[in-house]
C-alpha positions as CSV (number, residue, x, y, z in Angstrom):
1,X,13.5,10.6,29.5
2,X,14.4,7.0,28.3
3,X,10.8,7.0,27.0
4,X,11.1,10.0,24.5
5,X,14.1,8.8,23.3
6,X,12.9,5.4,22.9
7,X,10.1,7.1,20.8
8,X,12.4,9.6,18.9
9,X,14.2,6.5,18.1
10,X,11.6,4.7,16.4
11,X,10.1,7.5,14.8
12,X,13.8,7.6,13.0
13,X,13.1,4.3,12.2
14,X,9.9,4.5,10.7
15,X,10.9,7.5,8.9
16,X,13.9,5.6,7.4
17,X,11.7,2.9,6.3
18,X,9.3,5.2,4.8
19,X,12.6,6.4,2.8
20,X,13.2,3.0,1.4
21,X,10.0,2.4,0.5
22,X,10.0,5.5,-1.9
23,X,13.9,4.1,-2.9
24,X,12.4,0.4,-3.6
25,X,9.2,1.9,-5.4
26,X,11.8,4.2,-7.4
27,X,14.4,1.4,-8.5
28,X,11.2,-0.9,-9.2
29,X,9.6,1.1,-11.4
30,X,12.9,2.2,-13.5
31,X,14.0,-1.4,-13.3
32,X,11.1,-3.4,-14.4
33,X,10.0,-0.7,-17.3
34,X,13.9,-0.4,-18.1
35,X,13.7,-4.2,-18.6
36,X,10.0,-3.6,-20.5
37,X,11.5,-1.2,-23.0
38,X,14.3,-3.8,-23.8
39,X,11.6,-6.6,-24.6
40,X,9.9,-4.2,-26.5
41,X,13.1,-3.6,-28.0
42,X,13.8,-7.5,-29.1
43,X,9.9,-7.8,-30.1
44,X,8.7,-9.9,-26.9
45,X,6.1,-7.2,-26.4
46,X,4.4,-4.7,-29.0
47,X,4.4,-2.7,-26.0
48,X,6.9,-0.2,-24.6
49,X,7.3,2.4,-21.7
50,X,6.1,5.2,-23.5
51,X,2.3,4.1,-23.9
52,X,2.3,6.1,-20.7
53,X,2.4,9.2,-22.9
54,X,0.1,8.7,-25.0
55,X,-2.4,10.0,-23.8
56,X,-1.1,13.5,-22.7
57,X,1.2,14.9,-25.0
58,X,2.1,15.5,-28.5
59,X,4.8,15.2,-30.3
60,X,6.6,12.7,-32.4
61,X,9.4,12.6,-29.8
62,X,7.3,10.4,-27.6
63,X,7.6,7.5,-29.8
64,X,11.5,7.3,-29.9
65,X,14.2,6.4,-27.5
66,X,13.8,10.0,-25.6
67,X,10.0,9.4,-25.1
68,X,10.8,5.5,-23.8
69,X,13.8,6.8,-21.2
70,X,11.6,9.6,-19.9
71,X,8.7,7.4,-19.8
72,X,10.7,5.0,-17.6
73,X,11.5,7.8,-15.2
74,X,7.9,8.5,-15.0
75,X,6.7,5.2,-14.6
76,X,9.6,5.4,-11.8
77,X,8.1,8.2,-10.1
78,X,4.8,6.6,-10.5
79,X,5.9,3.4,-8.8
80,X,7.2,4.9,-5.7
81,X,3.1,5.3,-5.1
82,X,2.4,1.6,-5.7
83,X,5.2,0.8,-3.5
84,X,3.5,3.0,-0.4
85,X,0.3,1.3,-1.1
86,X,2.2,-2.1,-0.8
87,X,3.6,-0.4,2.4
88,X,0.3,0.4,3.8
89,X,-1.8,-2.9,2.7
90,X,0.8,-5.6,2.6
91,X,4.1,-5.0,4.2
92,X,3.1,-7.6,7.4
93,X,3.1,-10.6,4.9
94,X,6.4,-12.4,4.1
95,X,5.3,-14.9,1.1
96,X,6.7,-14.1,-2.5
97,X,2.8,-15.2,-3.3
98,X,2.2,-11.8,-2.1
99,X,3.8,-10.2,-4.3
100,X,3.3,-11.9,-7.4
101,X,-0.9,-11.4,-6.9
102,X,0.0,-7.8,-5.9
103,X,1.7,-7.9,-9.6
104,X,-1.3,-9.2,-11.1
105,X,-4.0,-7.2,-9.5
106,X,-1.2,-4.5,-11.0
107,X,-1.6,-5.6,-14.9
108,X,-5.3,-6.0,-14.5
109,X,-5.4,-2.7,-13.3
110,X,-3.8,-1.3,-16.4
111,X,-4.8,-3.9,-18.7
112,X,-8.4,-4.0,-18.1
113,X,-9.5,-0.8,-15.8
114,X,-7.1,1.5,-17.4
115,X,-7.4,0.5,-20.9
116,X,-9.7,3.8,-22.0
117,X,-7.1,5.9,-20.6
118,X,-4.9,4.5,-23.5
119,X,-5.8,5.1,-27.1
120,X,-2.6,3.0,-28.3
121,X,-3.1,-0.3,-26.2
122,X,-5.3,-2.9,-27.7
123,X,-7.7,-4.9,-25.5
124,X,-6.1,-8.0,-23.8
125,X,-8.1,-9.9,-26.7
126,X,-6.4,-8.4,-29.5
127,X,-3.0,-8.3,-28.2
128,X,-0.4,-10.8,-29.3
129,X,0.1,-14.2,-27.2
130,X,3.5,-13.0,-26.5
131,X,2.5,-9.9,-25.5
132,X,0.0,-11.1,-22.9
133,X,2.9,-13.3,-21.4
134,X,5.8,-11.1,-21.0
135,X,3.7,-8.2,-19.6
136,X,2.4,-10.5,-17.3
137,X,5.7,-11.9,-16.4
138,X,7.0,-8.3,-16.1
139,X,4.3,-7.3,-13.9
140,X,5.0,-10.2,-11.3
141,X,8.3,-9.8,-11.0
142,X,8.2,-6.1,-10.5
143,X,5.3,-7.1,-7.4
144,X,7.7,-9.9,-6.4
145,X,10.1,-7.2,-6.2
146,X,8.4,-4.3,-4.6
147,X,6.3,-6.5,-2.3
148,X,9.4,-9.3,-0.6
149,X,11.6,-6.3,-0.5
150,X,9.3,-3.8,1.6
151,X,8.3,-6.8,3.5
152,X,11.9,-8.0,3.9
153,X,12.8,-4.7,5.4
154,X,9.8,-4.4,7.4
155,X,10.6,-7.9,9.1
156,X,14.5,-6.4,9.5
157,X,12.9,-3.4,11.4
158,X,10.6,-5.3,13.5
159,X,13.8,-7.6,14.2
160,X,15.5,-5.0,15.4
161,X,12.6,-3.9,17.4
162,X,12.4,-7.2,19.2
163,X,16.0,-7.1,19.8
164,X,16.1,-3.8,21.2
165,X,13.6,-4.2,23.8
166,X,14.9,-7.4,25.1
167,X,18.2,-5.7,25.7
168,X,16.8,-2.7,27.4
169,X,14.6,-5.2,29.9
């Protein structure tokens, strides 16, 4: 009996984790892009949000405020998958390091791999200098982000695990 709700227990756990996983992808992905559209805003980057819709739809509304704020809630929706492949892969390590290469591997992904997909993003080469930096920037601090907090609240669960146990012995 003590067992199954021992187990019942954890699998509450775990399912709560799993829950702020998808929160922390969520708020990381409307955050950082939120905080992309404003440097696109004050000309630190000639890109903003809405390159993601590009390539799918028409439509000069895509290229205005309503195309950047519904691009952020895409790019949102969009992180909450990066942040359960952080979750699977990564959540065990606790350095910020972590994080910031998990944000790099991120811009090379859409920098270099995802480039064709774009027609409106230039090739790293032919952006501006200030361009290069501040996405770059952006991108680590949205891994720092993602990855310490997942891996902060993985620690808190394990914690808790540890803590548990010793006072049921």
């Amino acid at each position: 009996m003590a067992q199954s709700k021992k187990s019942r227990k954890n699998e509450n756990q775990s399912a709560s984790f799993l829950a702020k996983v998808v929160v922390i992808g969520l708020a990381g992905g409307i955050l950082w892009s939120f905080i992309a559209y404003l440097a696109s805003i004050v000309n630190l980057t000639e890109i903003s949000p809405n390159l993601i819709l590009q390539p799918w739809t028409l439509g000069a509304w895509k290229d205005k405020t309503l195309g950047n704020f519904i691009s952020i809630l895409l790019i949102g929706v969009i992180s909450i998958v990066v942040a359960l492949i952080y979750f699977a892969a990564l959540k065990r390590f606790k350095s910020i390091f972590v994080g910031m290469i998990y944000g790099v591997a991120l811009w090379a992904i859409v920098f270099y791999l995802l480039n064709p997909v774009f027609p409106n993003l230039k090739t790293v080469k032919e952006l501006e200098m200030n361009t290069v930096i501040t996405t770059l920037c952006l991108y680590i601090l949205y891994g720092v982000f993602v990855g310490y907090s997942i891996s902060f609240e993985a620690a808190e669960l394990e914690t808790a695990s540890q803590t548990e146990g010793a006072n049921e012995e």
